[in-house]
N, C-alpha and C positions, 0 to 999 in steps of 0.2 A: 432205490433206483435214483440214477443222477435225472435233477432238473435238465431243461431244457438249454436253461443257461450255459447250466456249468459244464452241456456237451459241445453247442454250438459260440459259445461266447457273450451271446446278445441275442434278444428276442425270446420273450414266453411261447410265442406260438408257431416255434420249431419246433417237428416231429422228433422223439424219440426214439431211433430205427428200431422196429417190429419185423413187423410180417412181410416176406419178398413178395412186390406188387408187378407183373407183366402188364406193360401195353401195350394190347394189341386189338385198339378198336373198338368203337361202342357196340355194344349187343345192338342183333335189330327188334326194334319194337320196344325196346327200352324208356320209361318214364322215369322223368325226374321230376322229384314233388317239391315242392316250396311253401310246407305252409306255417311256417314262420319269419317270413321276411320282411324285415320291420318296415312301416311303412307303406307297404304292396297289399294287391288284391292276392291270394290263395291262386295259382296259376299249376297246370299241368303241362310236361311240353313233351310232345311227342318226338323222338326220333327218325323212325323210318329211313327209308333210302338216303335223307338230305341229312347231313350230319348237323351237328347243334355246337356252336363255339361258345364256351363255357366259360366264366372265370370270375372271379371275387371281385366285389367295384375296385376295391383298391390298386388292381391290376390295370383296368378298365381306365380309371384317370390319373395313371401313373406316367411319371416322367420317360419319356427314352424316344431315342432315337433309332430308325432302322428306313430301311430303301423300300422300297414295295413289294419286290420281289421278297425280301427277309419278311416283313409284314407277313405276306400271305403265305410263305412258309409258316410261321410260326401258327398261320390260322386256321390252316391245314391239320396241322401238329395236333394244336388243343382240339378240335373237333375229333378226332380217334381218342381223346380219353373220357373215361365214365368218372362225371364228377362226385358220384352219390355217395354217402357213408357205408362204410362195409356195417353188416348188421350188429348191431354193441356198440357202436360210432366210433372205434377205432381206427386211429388214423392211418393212410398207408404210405409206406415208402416204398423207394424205388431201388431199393436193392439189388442188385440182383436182373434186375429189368432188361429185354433185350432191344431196347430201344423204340423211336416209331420211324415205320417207315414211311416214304413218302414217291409214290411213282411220278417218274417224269409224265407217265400217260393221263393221272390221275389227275397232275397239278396243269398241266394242258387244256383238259376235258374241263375244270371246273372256271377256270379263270380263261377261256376260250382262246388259245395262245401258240403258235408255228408250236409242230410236237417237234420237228427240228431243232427248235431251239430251247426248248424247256426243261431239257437234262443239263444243258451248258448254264441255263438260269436258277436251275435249283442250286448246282453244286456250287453255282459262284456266291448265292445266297446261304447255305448251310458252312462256306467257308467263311464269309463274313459275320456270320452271327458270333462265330465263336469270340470274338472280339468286344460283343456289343453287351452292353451293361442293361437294368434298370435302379434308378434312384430313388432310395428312399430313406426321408430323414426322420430320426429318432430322437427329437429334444435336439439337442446338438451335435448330437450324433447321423452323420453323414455313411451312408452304406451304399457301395455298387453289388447288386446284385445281379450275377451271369444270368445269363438266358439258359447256355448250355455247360454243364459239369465234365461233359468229352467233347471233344472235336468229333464232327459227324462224319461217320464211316462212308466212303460212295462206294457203292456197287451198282453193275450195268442196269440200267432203267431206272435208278432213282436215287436217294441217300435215307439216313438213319441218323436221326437226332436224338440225344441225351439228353431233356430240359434236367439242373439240375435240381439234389432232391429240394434245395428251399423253396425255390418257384415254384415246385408241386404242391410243398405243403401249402405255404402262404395264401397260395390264388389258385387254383386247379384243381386241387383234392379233396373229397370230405365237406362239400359245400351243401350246406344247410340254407344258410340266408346271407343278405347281404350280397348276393351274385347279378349276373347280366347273362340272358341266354338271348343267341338270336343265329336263326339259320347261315350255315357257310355260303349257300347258291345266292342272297339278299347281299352277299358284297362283292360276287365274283364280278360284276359291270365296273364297279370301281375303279377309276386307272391312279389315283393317288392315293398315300397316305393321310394328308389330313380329311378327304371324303369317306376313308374309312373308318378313323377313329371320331370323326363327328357323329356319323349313323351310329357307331359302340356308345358314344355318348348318348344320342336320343333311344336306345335299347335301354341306356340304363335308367333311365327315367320313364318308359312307356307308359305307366299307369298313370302319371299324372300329363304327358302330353306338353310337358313344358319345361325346359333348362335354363336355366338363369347361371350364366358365371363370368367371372371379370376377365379384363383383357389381357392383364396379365397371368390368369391361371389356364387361358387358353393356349395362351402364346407357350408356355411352360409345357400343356400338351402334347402339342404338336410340336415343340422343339424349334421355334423360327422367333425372333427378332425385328421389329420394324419402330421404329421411334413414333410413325405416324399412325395413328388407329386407323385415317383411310386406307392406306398401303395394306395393313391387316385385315381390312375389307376386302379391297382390290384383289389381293393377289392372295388369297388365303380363304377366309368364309364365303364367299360371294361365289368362286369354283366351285369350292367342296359341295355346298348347299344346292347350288345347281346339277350336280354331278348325280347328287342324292336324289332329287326330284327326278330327274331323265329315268336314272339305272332301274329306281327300287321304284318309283311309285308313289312314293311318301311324301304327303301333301306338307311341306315341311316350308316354314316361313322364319324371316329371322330380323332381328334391327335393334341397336343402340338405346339401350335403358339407362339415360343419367351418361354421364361423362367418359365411365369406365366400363360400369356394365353390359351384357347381351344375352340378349334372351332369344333362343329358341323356342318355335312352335311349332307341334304338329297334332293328328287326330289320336286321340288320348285314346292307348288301348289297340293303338292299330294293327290288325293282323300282319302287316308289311312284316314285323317282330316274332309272330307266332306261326307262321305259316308256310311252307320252303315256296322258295321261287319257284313259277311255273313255268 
């Protein structure tokens, strides 16, 4: 059997296509166990009604850039897939796969939004995703990786998205440890992207209750630019971190460690993470 390599070009930890994988939705009542996650307490997270946004850290504090409307597509998206290894830890690809869908009713109802206008916001969002990258660098080696491997199909009430198969393998599929789970309803208050992927940041660290990273690997996060670390105060953590306390709950506090550093705080452990919004 060819390496991974020798099928993909680059990257050991490309799948080599198997077995045709359909998404179509986390089962209800569905457990995902975690107990080898280096670092972490042994956690179960329950499914039920509220779906669960899944995905490998490296995804979680990856580079790229998207509008909110794409954000919360895409948040949409990975919440319908079941992260768990098939039984023999075989990995799965998307072969074959009929896509996920995603209702204009559905993405209204969770992100509380005119249902008038949320089919005109999805398809504008699933047409510009097709465009949208993420980055990651390999030694010297520089890779944009798509979001989506097709342009997403629209039909009446909603669209159909392709993640392609890398981003499933890499960050979405077959996750053992090293991942970030946290309820989809915990960000539907949200009205920005950096207030969303600050919370994915504090998700990915919940058991210790505390994020320590530099200004320039935030700024790299979130994709924004400011010469003065007040302005990246002002106009960047200081909303997000506010937005986060209002929406979700999360007793979350934050300030200037040394010149470059920042450190986030919140209650170590907090259900705001394990528990769907009520």
């Amino acid at each position: 059997m060819k390496s991974r390599r020798q099928i993909y070009g680059c990257g050991d930890r490309f799948t080599v296509p198997g077995d045709k994988f359909m998404v179509d939705g986390r089962p209800n009542g569905g457990a995902i166990e975690e107990p080898t996650r280096e670092g972490n307490a042994q956690v179960f997270l329950k499914s039920g009604a509220a779906h669960l946004v899944t995905k490998h850290n490296d995804l979680v504090q990856a580079s790229y850039s998207l509008t909110l409307d794409e954000l919360r597509l895409v948040l949409v998206a990975v919440s319908k897939i079941d992260p768990r290894p098939e039984v023999g830890g075989r990995a799965r690809y998307l072969q074959g796969q009929h896509g996920i869908f995603i209702s204009a009713h559905e993405f209204a109802s969770i992100f509380q939004l005119d249902t008038k206008n949320a089919y005109r916001q999805l398809r504008d969002a699933a047409g510009r995703l097709w465009e949208r990258t993420i980055t990651r660098v390999d030694g010297e080696v520089r890779i944009d990786l798509r979001w989506l491997y097709m342009k997403a199909a629209y039909s009446e009430g909603g669209v159909l998205v392709f993640f392609s198969p890398q981003l499933l393998d890499l960050y979405l599929l077959d996750l053992t440890r090293n991942f970030t789970s946290y309820h989809l309803l915990r960000i539907s208050r949200l009205r920005s992207v950096p207030a969303i992927r600050v919370f994915e940041l504090c998700a990915r660290f919940w058991d210790t209750g505390v994020v320590v990273t530099s200004r320039s690997q935030l700024s790299a996060l979130l994709c924004v630019s400011y010469r003065k670390k007040s302005d990246l105060a002002r106009r960047v953590i200081e909303p997000a971190v506010a937005s986060i306390v209002q929406a979700t709950g999360l007793d979350l506090t934050w300030h200037w460690k040394g010149d470059e550093a920042i450190e986030l705080r919140f209650t170590k452990k907090s259900s705001v993470f394990r528990q769907p919004a009520q």
